[in-house]
C-alpha positions as CSV (number, residue, x, y, z in Angstrom):
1,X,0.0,0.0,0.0
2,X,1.4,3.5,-0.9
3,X,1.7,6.2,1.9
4,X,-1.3,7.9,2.6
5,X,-2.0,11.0,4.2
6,X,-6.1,12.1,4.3
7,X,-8.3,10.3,6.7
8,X,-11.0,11.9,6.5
9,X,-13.0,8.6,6.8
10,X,-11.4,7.9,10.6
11,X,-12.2,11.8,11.7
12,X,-15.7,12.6,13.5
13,X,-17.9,14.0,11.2
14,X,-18.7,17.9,11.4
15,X,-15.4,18.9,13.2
16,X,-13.6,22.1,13.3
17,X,-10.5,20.7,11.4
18,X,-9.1,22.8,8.3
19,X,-7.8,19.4,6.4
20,X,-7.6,15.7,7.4
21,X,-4.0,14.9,6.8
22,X,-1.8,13.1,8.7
23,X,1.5,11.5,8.5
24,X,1.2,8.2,10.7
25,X,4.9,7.2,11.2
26,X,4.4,3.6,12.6
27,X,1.4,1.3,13.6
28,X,1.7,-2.3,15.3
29,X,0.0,-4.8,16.6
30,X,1.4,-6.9,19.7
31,X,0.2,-10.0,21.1
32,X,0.4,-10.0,24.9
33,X,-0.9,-12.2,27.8
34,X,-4.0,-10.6,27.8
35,X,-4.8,-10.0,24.5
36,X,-3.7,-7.8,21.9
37,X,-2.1,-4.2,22.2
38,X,-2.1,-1.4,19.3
39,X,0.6,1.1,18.6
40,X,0.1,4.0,16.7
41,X,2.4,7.4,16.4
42,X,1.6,10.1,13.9
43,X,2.1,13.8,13.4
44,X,-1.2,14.6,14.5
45,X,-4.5,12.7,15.0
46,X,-7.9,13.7,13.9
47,X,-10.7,13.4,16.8
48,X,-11.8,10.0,16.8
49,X,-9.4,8.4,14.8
50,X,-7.4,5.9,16.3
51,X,-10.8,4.2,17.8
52,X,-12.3,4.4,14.6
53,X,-9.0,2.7,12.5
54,X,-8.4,0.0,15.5
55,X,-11.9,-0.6,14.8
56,X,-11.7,-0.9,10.9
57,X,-8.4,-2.9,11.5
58,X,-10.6,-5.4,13.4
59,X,-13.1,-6.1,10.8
60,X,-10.4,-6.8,8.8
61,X,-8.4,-9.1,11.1
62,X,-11.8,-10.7,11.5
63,X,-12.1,-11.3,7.6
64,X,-15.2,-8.9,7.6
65,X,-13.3,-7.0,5.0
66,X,-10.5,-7.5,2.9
67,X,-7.2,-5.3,2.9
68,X,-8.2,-4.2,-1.0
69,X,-11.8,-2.7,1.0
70,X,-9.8,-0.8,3.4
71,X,-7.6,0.6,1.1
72,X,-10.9,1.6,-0.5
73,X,-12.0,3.4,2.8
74,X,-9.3,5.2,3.2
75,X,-10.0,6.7,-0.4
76,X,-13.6,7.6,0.3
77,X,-13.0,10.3,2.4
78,X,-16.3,9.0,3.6
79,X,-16.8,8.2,7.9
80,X,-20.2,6.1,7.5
81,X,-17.8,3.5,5.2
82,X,-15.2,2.5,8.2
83,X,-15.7,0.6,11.0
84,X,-17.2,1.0,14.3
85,X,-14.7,3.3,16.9
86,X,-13.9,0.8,19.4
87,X,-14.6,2.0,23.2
88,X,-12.1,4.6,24.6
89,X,-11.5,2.4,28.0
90,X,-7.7,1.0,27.4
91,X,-6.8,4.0,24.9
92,X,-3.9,5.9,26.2
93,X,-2.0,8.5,25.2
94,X,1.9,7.5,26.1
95,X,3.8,10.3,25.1
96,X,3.8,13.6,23.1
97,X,6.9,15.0,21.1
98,X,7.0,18.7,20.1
99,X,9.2,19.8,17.5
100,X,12.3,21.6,18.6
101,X,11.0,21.2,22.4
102,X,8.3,23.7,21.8
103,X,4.5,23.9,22.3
């Protein structure tokens, strides 16, 4: 898959944001003891979107959609085609890295 940048389709609808680019530098999956943990680290984040991609990622891991149909999503620009935002209980923000130190 080629780098992409918009996700529109993993933002809330009717936000405030000017654009829906991103620049997601790594995501992982990890099997643990108690399950499965997700890694994500990007530039910025639109509201909503790691639930709503973890939850997309799911349905795919599942087999309820193929890798070719999430590639599509991510084209559509279009919320209503991804997946259901997984709950927020076990989503944590680890760490926050400013450029130059600044904020």
């Amino acid at each position: 898959m080629k780098l992409h940048t918009d996700f529109e389709c993993f933002s809330k609808v009717h936000t405030d944001v000017t654009n829906f680019n991103c620049q997601i530098h790594k995501m992982e999956w990890q099997q643990t003891e108690n399950g499965y943990l997700f890694r994500i680290s990007a530039n910025r984040f639109l509201r909503n979107m790691v639930r709503a991609v973890v939850g997309t990622l799911i349905e795919v891991g599942t087999g309820k959609i193929s890798v070719l149909e999430f590639e599509e999503i991510l084209h559509s620009k279009n919320r209503s085609k991804a997946g259901t935002s997984v709950p927020a209980n076990g989503l944590t923000l680890v760490k926050i890295d400013y450029p130059d130190g600044s904020f």
